[in-house]
C-alpha positions as CSV (number, residue, x, y, z in Angstrom):
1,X,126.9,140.2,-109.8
2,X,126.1,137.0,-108.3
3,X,127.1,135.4,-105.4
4,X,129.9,133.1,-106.5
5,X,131.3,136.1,-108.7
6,X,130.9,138.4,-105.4
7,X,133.0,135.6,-103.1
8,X,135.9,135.3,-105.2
9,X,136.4,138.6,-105.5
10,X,136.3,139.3,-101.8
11,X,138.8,136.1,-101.7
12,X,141.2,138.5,-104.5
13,X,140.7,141.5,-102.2
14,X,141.9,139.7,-99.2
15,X,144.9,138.2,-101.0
16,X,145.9,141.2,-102.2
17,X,145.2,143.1,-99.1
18,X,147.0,140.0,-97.2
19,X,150.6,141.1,-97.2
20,X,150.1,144.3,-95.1
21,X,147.9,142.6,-92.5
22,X,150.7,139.8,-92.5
23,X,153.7,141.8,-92.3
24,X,152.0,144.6,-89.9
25,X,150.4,141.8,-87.3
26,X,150.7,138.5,-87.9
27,X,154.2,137.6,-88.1
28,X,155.1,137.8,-84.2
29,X,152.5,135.0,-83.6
30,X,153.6,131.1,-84.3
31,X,152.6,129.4,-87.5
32,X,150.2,127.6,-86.2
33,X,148.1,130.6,-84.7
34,X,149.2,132.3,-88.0
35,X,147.1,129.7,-89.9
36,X,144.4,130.2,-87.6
37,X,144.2,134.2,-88.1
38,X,144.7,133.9,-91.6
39,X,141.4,131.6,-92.0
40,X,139.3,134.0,-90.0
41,X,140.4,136.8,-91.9
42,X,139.4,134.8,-95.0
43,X,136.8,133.4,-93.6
44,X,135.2,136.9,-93.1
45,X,136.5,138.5,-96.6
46,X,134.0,135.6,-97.6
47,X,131.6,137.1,-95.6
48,X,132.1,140.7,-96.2
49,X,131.8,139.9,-99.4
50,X,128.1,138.8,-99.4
51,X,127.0,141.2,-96.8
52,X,125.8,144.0,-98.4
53,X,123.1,142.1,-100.4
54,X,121.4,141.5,-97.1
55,X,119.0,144.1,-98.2
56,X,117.5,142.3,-101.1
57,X,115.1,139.2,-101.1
58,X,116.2,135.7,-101.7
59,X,120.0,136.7,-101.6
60,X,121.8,134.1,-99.5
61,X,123.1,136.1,-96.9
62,X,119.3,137.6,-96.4
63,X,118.5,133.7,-96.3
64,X,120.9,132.9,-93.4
65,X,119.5,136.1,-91.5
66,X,116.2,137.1,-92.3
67,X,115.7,139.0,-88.8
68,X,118.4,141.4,-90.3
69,X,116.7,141.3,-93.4
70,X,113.9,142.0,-91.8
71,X,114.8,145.1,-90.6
72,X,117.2,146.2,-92.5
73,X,116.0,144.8,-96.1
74,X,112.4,146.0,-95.9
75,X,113.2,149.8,-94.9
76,X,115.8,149.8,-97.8
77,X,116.0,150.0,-101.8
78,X,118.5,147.6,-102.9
79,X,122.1,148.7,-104.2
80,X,121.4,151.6,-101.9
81,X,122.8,151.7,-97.9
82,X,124.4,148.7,-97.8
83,X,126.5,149.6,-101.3
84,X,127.0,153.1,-99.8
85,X,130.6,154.9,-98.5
86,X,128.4,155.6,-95.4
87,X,128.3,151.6,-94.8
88,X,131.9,150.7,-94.8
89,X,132.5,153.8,-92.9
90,X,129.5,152.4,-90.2
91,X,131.0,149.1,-90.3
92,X,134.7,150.7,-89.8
93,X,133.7,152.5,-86.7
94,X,131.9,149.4,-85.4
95,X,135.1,147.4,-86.1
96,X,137.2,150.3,-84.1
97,X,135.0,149.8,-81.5
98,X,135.0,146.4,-81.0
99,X,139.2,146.4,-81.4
100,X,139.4,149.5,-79.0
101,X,136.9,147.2,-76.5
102,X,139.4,143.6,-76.8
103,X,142.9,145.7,-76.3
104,X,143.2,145.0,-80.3
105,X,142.6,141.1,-79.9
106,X,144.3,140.1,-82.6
107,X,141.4,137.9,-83.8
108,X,138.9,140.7,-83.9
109,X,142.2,142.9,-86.0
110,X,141.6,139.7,-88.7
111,X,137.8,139.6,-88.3
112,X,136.9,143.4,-88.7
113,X,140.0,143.3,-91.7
114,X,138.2,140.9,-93.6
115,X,135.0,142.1,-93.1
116,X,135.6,145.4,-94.8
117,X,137.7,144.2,-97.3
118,X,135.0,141.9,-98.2
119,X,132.5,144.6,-98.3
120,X,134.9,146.8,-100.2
121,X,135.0,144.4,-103.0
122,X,131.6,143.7,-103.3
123,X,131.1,147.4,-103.9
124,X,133.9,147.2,-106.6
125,X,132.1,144.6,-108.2
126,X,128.5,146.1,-108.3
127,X,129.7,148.8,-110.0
128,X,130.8,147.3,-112.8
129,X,127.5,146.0,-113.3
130,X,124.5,147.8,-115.4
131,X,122.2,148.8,-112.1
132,X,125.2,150.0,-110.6
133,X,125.5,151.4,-106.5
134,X,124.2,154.4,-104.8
135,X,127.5,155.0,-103.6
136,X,127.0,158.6,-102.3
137,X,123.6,157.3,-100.1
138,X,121.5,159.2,-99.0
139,X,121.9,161.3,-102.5
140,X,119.8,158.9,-104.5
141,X,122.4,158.8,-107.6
142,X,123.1,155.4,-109.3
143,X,127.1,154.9,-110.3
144,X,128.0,152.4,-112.6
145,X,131.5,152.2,-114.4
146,X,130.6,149.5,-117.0
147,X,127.2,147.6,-118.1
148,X,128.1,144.2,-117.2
149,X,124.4,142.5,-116.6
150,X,124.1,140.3,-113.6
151,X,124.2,136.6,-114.6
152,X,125.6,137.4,-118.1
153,X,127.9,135.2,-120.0
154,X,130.3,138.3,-119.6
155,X,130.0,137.6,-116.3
156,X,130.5,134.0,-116.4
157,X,133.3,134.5,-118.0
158,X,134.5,137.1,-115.3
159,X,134.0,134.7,-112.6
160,X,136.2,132.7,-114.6
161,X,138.6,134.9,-114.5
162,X,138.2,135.4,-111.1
163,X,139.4,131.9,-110.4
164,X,142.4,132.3,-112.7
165,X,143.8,135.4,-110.6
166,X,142.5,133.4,-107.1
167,X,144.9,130.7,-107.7
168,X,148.3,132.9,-108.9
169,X,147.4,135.2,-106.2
170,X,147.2,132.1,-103.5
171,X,150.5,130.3,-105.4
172,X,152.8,133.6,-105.2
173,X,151.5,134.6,-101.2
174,X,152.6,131.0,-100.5
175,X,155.8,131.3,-102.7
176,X,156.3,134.9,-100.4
177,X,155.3,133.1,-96.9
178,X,157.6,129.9,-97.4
């Protein structure tokens, strides 16, 4: 999938992952502060969402940090560790490390939030494509639960989609919130 395809649906993750964050954290805090959580969890489902292409050449996210690409990206077959269960269970334990080291900062509770749900969705999304993920890494085994090609007019068209579902999504979680 391609990048813009990739961000919206870490955006549609995030909304629809949104009321249980809200409801469980966020409502004790004032609107304002509200606002401000909410855009860094979005900010990070954004993200999330292009992280796990940090392991192949020319991606964006590999553009913003080549020293992680670097080291990471070189070592690694695309589609492979950074599309892997092991990886959102890495960056999980990271996250409930860094909450367990701020006293469960609410800010880092939005930030490590989005940042999986990001990643989560990019996974969900590269295995709809033809290549597919290595899901079960290091067992070198290629899932893939459709044959959508990467910058396909079927794809296209999903991304279309994808903006559809992004604004009814936003529209009904600011219906619920008002």
């Amino acid at each position: 999938m391609t990048k813009e395809t990739h961000i919206k649906g870490g955006y549609i993750f995030a909304l629809l992952a949104l009321p249980f964050i809200y409801n469980d954290y966020l409502l004790e805090y004032n609107f304002f502060y509200r606002i401000i959580l909410l855009l860094i969890y979005v900010y990070f489902s954004y993200f999330g969402s292009l992280l796990p292409d940090i392991d192949m050449r020319g991606s964006y996210i590999s553009k913003r940090f080549p020293t992680i690409h670097k080291k990471i990206g070189k070592k690694l077959r695309h589609r492979s560790f950074t599309h892997s269960l092991i990886f959102i269970c890495i960056l999980s334990f990271l996250g409930e490390l860094l909450l367990q080291y701020s006293d469960s900062n609410i800010v880092f509770l939005c930030l490590v939030s989005g940042l999986i749900i990001g990643n989560i969705s990019h996974i969900c999304l590269d295995l709809l494509t033809k290549e597919g993920v290595e899901l079960l890494y290091p067992i070198n085994i290629n899932f893939s639960l459709l044959s959508i090609k990467t910058s396909s007019k079927l794809e296209k068209s999903i991304c279309k989609l994808l903006n559809f579902i992004i604004i009814f999504l936003l529209g009904y979680r600011f219906y619920l919130f008002v």
